[in-house]
N, C-alpha and C positions, 0 to 999 in steps of 0.2 A: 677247344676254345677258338672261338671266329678271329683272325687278324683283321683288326679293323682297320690297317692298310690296305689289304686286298678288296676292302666291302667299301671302298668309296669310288665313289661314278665318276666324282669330277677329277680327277688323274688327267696327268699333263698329255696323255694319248688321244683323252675324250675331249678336251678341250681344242685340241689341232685339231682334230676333226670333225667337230662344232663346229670352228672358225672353214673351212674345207668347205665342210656343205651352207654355213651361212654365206658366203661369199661367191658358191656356184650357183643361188637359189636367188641370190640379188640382180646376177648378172643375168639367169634367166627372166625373172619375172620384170627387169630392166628390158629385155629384148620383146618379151612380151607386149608392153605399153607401148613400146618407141616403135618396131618396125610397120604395124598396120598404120601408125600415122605416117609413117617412111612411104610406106606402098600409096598413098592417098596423095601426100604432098610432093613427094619428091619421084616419085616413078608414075607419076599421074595415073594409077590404078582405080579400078572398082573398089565398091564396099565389101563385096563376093573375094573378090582377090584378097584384100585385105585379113577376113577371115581366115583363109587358108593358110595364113603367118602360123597359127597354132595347132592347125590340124594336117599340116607338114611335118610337122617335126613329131607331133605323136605317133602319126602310122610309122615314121621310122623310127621309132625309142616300142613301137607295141612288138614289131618285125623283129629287133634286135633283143627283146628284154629276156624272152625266153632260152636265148645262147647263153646270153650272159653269167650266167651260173657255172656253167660251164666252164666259159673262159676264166672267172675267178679259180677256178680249182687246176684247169690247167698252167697257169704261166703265174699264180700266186696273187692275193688281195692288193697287197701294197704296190706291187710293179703294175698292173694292171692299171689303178687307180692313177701312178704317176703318169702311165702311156696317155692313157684316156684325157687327162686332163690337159697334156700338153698339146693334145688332136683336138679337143675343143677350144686350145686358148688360138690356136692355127685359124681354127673357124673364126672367131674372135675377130681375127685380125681381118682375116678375106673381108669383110663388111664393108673395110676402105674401097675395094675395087667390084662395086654391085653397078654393072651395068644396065640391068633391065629385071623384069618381073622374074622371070624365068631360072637369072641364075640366082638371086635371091630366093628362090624355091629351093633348089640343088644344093645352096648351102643350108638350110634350115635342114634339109631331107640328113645332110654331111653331120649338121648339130646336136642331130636327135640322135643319131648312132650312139655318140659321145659319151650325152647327157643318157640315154638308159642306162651304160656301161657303169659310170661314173657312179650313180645313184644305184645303183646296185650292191656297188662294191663298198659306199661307203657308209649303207644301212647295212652290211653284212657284219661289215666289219667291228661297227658301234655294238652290234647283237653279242659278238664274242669279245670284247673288253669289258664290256657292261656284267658286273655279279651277275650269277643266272639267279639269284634269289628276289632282284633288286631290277632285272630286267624289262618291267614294265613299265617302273617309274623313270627307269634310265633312258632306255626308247621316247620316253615320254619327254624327259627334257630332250632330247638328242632333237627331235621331232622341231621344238620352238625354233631351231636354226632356219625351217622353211619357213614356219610360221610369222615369225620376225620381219623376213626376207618380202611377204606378202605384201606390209605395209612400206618397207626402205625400201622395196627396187622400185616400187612404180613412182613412190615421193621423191626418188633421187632425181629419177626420166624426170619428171613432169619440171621438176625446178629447173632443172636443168636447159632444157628445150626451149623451156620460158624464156631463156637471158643469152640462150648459144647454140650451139650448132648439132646435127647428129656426130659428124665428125669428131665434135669434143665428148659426145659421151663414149664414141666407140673408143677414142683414146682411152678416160678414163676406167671403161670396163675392161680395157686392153691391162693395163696398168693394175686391176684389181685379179684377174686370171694369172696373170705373171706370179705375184703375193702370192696364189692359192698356190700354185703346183712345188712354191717355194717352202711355205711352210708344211704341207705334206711331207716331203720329203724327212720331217724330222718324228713322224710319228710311227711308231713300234705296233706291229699286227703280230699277234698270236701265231705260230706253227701252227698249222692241224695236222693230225695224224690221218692222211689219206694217200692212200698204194697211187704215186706218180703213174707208175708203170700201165697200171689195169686200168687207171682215169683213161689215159690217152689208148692204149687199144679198143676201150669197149666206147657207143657210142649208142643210146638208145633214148628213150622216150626220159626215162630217168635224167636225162645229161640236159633235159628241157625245161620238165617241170617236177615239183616237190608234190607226187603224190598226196601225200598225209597233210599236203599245205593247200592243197586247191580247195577244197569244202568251205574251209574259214575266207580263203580268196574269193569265192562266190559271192559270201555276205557284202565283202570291203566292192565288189561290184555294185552291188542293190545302193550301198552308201554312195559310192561318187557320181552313179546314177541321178541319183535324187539330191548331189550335192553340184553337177552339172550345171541346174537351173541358176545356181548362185550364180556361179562361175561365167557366163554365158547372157546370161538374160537379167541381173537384178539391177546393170545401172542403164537400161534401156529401160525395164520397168518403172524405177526410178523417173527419169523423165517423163514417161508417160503420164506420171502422177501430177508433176513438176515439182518434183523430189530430190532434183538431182544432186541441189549442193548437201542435202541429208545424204545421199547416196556413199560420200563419202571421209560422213561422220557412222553409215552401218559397217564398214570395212576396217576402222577405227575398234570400235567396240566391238567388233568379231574379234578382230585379231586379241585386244584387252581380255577377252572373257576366257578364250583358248588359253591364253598364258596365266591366269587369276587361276582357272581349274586346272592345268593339268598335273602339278606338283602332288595335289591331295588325290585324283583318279590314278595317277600312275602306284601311289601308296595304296592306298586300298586296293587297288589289283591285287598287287605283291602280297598282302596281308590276307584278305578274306577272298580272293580268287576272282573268273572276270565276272560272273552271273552278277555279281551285286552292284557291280558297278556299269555294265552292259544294256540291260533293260532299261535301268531310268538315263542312260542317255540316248538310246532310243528314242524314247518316250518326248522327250527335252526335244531333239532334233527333228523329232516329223511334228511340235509340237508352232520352233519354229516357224515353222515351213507351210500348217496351216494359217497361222498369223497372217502371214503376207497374202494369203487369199482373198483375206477383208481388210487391208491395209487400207490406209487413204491418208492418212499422217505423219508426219518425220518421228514422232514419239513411239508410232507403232510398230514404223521400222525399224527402229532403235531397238526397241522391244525383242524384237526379232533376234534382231542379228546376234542379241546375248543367249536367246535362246541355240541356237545354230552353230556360236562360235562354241558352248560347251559340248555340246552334244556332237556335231562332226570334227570338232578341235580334239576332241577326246577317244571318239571312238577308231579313228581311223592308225595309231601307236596300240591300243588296246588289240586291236583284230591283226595286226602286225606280228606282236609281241608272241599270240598264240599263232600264228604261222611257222615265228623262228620255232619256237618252244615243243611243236610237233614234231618238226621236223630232225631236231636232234641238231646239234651245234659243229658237227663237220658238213653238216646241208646246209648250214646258215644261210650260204650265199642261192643257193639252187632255191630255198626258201623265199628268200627275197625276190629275186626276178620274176617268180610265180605270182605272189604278190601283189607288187607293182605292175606286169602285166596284165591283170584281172582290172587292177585301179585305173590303169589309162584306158583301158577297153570299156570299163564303166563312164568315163569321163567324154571318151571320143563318141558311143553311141547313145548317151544320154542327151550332147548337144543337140546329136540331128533327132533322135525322136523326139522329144521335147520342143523341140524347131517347128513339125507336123504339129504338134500338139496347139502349139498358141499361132499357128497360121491358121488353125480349124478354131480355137474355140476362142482364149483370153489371156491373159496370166494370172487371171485366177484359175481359170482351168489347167494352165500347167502348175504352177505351185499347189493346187491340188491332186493332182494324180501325183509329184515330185511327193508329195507327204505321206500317198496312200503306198509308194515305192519305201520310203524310208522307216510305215511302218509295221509293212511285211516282215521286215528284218527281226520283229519280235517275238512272231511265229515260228520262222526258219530256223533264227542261231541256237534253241534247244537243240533238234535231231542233226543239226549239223555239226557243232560243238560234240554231240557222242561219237557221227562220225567220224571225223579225225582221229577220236582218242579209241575208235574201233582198229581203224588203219595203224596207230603209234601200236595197237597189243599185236597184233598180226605179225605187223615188223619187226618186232620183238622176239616174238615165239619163232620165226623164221630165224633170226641171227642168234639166238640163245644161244646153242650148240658152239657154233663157231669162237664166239665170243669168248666163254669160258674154255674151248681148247686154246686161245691165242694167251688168256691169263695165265695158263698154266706155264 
């Protein structure tokens, strides 16, 4: 018989660490908004410079992500997590003494380290508290903590800026990082059963990336890829239209329709596996995505954006979920960085082609090649999804042996 203590998600672990990553995703997507205006108004920079605010800090979170796994299994989840976050609340702080372009670079490059490390450990971590049976739907809430965070940190910036100073929000994100590293401290991580010893002498391609995770990692590229264009280009499109105060009622209803589906996708995972619920969000998300190629209305963007927040709000914990789940629950973390690495890789080189793309044609012609990207994904995830689960029998039939001499 199931103890239905052990089969519930929200436990006082998964809540601290909800509130952990809703609070490190605020203060990012808070640094996000604020510092390109920072670089524009108060370091009298380019548009070009400005840019760079977000693709500093990816190349160093894409450099770092693949250690990261590593380092979790070396020096333990929870210590890792509290290191890490007390090295970004550090960063945090340096923001007071940003004398020019340059070292503002050097800290974003400092921040990203952080920020992989940190999100690493604390999707790793959600992976093994979370029922393995229940796992999809778990990730799946776990997941709203960013999603949440999408709409508060930029609406906190913008009020904020509005009435006061940069000075007053770095205090207050200062003030918000303290609270994080604070309440971490009170959440309980699982032991794993993994040889300290052989971790730290052996040191291989394994100790980078999760084999049996990269296939599924491929697909979640093809998605941030084509979810990129949002990311990048939709409140410039926006204006182009003169869309703009729509722009930021479809960010609205993205984030609404993320949160409305993902309760009922993360169930249905769990229950009838990911095919049934994978294709028709597919489908939904490049469906999106051609929308906006004949857009011309605030209703059509609206439109959109409910298609897009289901379909990439949903797939992106779904193609996670089967990452952890191949990989086997003492790889959790090795799992996750592979992951996440494939996701900022998809994100960092989808800006700049996508960039070529609507310097050569339109933004409809990027929102359509973004759709025709998104809806390769429904050719691919059949023979990739076998792959995986050819790689989990492999690893299997290789450790069989051992395994049952350790039982005995």
């Amino acid at each position: 018989m199931i103890n239905e203590a052990s089969e519930r998600i929200f436990t006082k672990n998964f809540v601290l660490l909800f509130l952990t990553n809703f609070f490190l995703f605020i203060a990012y997507y808070s640094f996000i908004t604020a510092l390109p205006i920072y670089v524009l108004d108060e370091l009298k920079g380019s548009e070009a410079q400005a840019g760079l605010v977000v693709t500093m800090l990816l190349i160093s979170a894409i450099i770092v992500r693949p250690f990261s796994g590593k380092i979790l299994e070396l020096f333990g989840r929870k210590e890792t997590l509290i290191i890490s976050l007390v090295f970004y609340l550090f960063g945090t702080i340096m923001h007071f003494w940003i004398i020019n372009f340059y070292t503002l670079m050097a800290l974003r490059f400092f921040h990203g380290i952080w920020f992989s490390i940190i999100t690493t450990a604390t999707y790793a971590i959600a992976a093994d508290i979370i029922p393995e049976h229940r796992r999809g739907e778990g990730l799946g809430y776990f997941t709203m903590s960013m999603n949440i965070a999408i709409v508060a940190g930029p609406f906190i910036t913008i009020a904020l800026l509005g009435t006061s100073t940069f000075q007053t929000l770095f205090n207050l994100l200062t003030v918000l990082m303290v609270g994080t590293v604070f309440i971490t401290t009170f959440i309980q991580v699982p032991k794993l059963e993994i040889n300290q010893l052989q971790s730290k002498l052996k040191f291989s391609m394994n100790d980078l990336f999760e084999k049996k995770s990269i296939p599924i990692a491929v697909i979640a590229l093809l998605l941030t890829f084509a979810y990129s264009s949002i990311l990048s280009y939709l409140t410039i499109f926006a204006k182009s239209l003169g869309l703009l105060e729509a722009a930021s009622y479809f960010f609205i209803v993205f984030a609404a329709s993320m949160l409305i589906a993902r309760p009922f996708v993360g169930r249905l995972f769990d229950k009838k596996g990911p095919t049934i619920v994978i294709y028709p969000l597919i489908i939904l998300f490049s469906i999106g995505l051609f929308l906006l190629t004949v857009t011309k209305s605030a209703l059509l963007l609206i439109v959109a954006a409910a298609f897009i927040g289901i379909g990439y709000g949903s797939l992106g914990p779904c193609f996670q979920t089967l990452a952890v789940q191949f990989a086997g629950k003492n790889r959790s973390g090795h799992a996750t960085a592979t992951y996440l690495t494939f996701f900022d890789i998809g994100i960092a080189v989808g800006a700049y082609v996508l960039g070529l793309i609507v310097s050569h044609f339109s933004y409809s012609g990027l929102f359509l090649f973004a759709g025709i990207v998104a809806l390769s994904m429904l050719v691919l995830f059949k023979p990739v999804y076998n792959k995986s689960q050819a790689l989990v029998e492999e690893s299997f039939n290789e450790t069989a042996v051992p395994l049952e001499v350790k039982m005995k």
